[in-house]
N, C-alpha and C positions, 0 to 999 in steps of 0.2 A: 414492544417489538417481539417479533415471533423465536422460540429458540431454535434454534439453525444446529442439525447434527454435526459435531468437531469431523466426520469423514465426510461430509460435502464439502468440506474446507480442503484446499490441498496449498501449497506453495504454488507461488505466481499466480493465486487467485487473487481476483479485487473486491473486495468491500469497501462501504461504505459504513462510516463510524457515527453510529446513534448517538446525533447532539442531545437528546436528555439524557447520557450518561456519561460524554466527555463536552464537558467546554470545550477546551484548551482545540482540538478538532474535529467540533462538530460540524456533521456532515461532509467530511474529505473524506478520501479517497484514499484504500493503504493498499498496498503490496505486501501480500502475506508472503514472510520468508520462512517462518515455524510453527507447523500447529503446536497446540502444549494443550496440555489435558483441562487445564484452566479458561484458557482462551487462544489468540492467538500473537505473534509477533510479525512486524511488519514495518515498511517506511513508506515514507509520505513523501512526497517527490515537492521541490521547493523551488521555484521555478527563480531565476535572476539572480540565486547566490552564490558566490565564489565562492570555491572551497570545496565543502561537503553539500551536494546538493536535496538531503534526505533528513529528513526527520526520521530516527529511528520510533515507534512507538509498541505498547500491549494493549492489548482489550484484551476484558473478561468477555466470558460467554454472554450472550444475548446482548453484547454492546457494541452490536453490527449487525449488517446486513450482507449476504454477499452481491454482487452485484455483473460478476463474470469472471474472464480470465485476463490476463495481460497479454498481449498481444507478442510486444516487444518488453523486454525488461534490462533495467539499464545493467554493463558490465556483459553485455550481448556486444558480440564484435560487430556488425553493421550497424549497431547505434553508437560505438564509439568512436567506430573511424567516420561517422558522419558528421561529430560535432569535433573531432580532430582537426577535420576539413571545415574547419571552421564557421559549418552550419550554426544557423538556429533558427527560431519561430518566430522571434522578437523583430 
């Protein structure tokens, strides 16, 4: 995988996580919440779970790709009072 300069990377950007260098989440999707000079941090959004709906996770450098920006990110007041109101996808 190609290495990706840490400043094309910003917060609420999406990547996608290089399965030959994470099993555990290969090829998902993260929401980057911190660049870090090493890699980046970020959660994985977990669709059907009570509770906490986010996998927190890190990549190191080159153990992603970016892939755009997020749109909507959750903890945004129009995505929460729409699942307040009882929305969902399901």
């Amino acid at each position: 995988m190609a290495e990706i300069n840490l400043k094309e990377v910003q917060q609420g950007d999406v990547v996608q996580i290089d399965p030959e260098s994470h099993a555990r989440f290969a090829a998902c999707l993260m929401v980057v919440t911190d660049v870090k000079n090493w890699g980046l941090q970020g959660y994985i959004i977990v669709p059907g779970v009570t509770g906490s709906d986010r996998a927190y996770y890190r990549v190191n450098n080159g153990g992603y790709a970016k892939v755009g920006v997020a749109k909507w990110l959750r903890g945004d007041e129009a995505a929460d009072k729409w699942l307040r109101e009882g929305n969902s996808d399901g």
